[in-house]
Kinemage of the C-alpha trace (Angstrom):
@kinemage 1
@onewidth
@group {chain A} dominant
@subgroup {mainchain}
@vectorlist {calphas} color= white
{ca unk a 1} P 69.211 123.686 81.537
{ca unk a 2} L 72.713 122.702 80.140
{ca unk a 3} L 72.709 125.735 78.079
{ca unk a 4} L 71.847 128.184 80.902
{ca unk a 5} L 74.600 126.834 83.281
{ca unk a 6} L 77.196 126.424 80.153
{ca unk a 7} L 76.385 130.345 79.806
{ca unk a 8} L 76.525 131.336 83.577
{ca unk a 9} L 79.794 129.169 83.944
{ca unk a 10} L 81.376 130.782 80.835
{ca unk a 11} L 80.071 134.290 82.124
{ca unk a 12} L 81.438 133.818 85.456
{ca unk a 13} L 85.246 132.404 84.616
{ca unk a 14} L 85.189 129.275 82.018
{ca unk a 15} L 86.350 131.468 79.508
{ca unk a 16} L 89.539 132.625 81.585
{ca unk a 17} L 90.081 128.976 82.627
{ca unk a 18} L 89.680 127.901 79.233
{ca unk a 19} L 92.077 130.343 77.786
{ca unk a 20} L 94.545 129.333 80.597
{ca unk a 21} L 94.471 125.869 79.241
{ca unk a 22} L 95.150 127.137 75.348
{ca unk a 23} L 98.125 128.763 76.610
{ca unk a 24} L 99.213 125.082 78.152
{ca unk a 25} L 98.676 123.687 75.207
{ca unk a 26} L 100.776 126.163 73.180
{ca unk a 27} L 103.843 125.828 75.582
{ca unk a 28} L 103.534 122.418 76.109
{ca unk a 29} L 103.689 121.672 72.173
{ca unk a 30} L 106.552 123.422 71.545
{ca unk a 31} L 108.475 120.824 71.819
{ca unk a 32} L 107.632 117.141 70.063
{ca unk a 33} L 107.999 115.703 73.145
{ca unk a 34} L 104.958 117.682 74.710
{ca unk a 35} L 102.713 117.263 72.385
{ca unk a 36} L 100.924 114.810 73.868
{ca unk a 37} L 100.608 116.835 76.975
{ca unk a 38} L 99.370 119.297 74.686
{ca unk a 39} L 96.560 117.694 73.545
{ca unk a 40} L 95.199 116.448 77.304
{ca unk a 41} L 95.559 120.770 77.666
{ca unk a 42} L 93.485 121.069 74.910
{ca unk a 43} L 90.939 118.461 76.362
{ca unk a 44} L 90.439 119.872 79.092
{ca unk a 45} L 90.057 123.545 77.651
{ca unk a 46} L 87.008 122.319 75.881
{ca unk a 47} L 85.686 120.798 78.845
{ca unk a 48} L 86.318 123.704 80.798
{ca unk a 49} L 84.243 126.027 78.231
{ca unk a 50} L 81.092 123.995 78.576
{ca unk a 51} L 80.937 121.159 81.237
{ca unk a 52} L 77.730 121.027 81.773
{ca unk a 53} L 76.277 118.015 79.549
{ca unk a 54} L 79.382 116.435 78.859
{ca unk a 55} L 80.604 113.180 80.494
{ca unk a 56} L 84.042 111.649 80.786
{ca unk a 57} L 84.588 108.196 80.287
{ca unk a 58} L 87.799 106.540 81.672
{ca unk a 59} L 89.721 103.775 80.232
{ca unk a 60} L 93.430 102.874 78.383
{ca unk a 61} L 95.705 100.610 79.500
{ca unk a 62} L 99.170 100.690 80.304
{ca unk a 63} L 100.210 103.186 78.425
{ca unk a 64} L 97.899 105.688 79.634
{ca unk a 65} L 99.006 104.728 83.265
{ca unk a 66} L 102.530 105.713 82.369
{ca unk a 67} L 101.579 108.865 80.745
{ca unk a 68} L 99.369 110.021 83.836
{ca unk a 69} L 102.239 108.943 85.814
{ca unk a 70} L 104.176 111.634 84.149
{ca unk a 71} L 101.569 114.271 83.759
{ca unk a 72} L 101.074 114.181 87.885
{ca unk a 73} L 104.651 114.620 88.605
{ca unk a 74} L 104.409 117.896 85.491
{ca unk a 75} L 100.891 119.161 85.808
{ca unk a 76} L 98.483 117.115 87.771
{ca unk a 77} L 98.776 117.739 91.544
{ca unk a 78} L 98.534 121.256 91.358
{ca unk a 79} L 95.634 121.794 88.654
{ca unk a 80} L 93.511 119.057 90.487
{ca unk a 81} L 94.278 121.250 93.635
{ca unk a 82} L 93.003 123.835 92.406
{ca unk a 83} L 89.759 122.484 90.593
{ca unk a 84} L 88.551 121.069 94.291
{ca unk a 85} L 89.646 123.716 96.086
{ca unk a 86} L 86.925 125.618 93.482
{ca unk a 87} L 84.319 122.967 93.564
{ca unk a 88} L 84.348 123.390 97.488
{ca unk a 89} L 83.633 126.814 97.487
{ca unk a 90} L 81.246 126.895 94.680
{ca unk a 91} L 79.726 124.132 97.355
{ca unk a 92} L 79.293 126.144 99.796
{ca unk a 93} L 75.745 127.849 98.501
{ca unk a 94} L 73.028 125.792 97.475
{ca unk a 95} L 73.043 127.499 94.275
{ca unk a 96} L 76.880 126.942 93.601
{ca unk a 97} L 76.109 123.004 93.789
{ca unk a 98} L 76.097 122.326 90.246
{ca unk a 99} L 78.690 124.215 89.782
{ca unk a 100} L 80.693 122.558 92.383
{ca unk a 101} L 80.149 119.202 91.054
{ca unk a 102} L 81.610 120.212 87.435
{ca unk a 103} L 84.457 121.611 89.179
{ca unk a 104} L 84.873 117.881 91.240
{ca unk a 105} L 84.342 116.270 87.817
{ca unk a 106} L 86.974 118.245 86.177
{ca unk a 107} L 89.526 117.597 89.050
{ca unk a 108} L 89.825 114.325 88.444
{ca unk a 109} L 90.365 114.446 84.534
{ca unk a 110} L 93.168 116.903 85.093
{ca unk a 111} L 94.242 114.867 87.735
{ca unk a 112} L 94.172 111.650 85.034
{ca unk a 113} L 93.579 112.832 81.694
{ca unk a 114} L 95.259 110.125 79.294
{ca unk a 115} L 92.465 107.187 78.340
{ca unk a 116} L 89.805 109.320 79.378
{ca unk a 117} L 87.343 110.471 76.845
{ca unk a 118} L 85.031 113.734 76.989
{ca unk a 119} L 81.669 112.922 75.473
């Protein structure tokens, strides 16, 4: 079941969401001092390809509060805005359910993404 909705989600615009967040990565480690961002970018691009079957797990400490901290003022607000403005009208059908919920679960890593781990 994973696979099918990992190949209906990539059909259907994972791919164009992943390649969005490549191209955040790329601009974000131009510079040394965005490479971190970078690699959150690049987290969530693989996350975005195939969500289905993949869990997040939070944690970190204070430095990964003061990271996110920066990352919402750069990037956050508006990504997460626009991953549950997605998940609520994939919601809407009954069939667009699961796909709402990955859309929910990836609003809140690009909301937070420092400490949190994709598994």
């Amino acid at each position: 079941m994973r696979l099918l909705g990992n190949i209906i989600w990539i059909v259907f615009g994972g791919i164009w969401t992943a390649l969005g967040w490549l191209i955040a990565a790329l601009l974000f480690t131009i510079t040394i001092v965005g490479i971190p961002l970078g690699r959150q970018c690049l987290k969530m691009a693989s996350l975005t390809l195939a969500p289905f079957g993949k869990t997040i797990v939070y944690g970190g400490g204070a430095p990964s509060l003061m990271a996110n901290v920066f990352w919402v003022i750069l990037a956050g607000v508006p990504m997460c805005c626009m991953y549950l403005l997605a998940g609520v009208l994939n919601c809407i059908t009954v069939i667009g359910i699961p796909f709402g919920l990955q859309s929910f679960k990836m609003a809140k890593l690009s909301l937070l993404p420092f400490g949190a781990e994709v598994r």
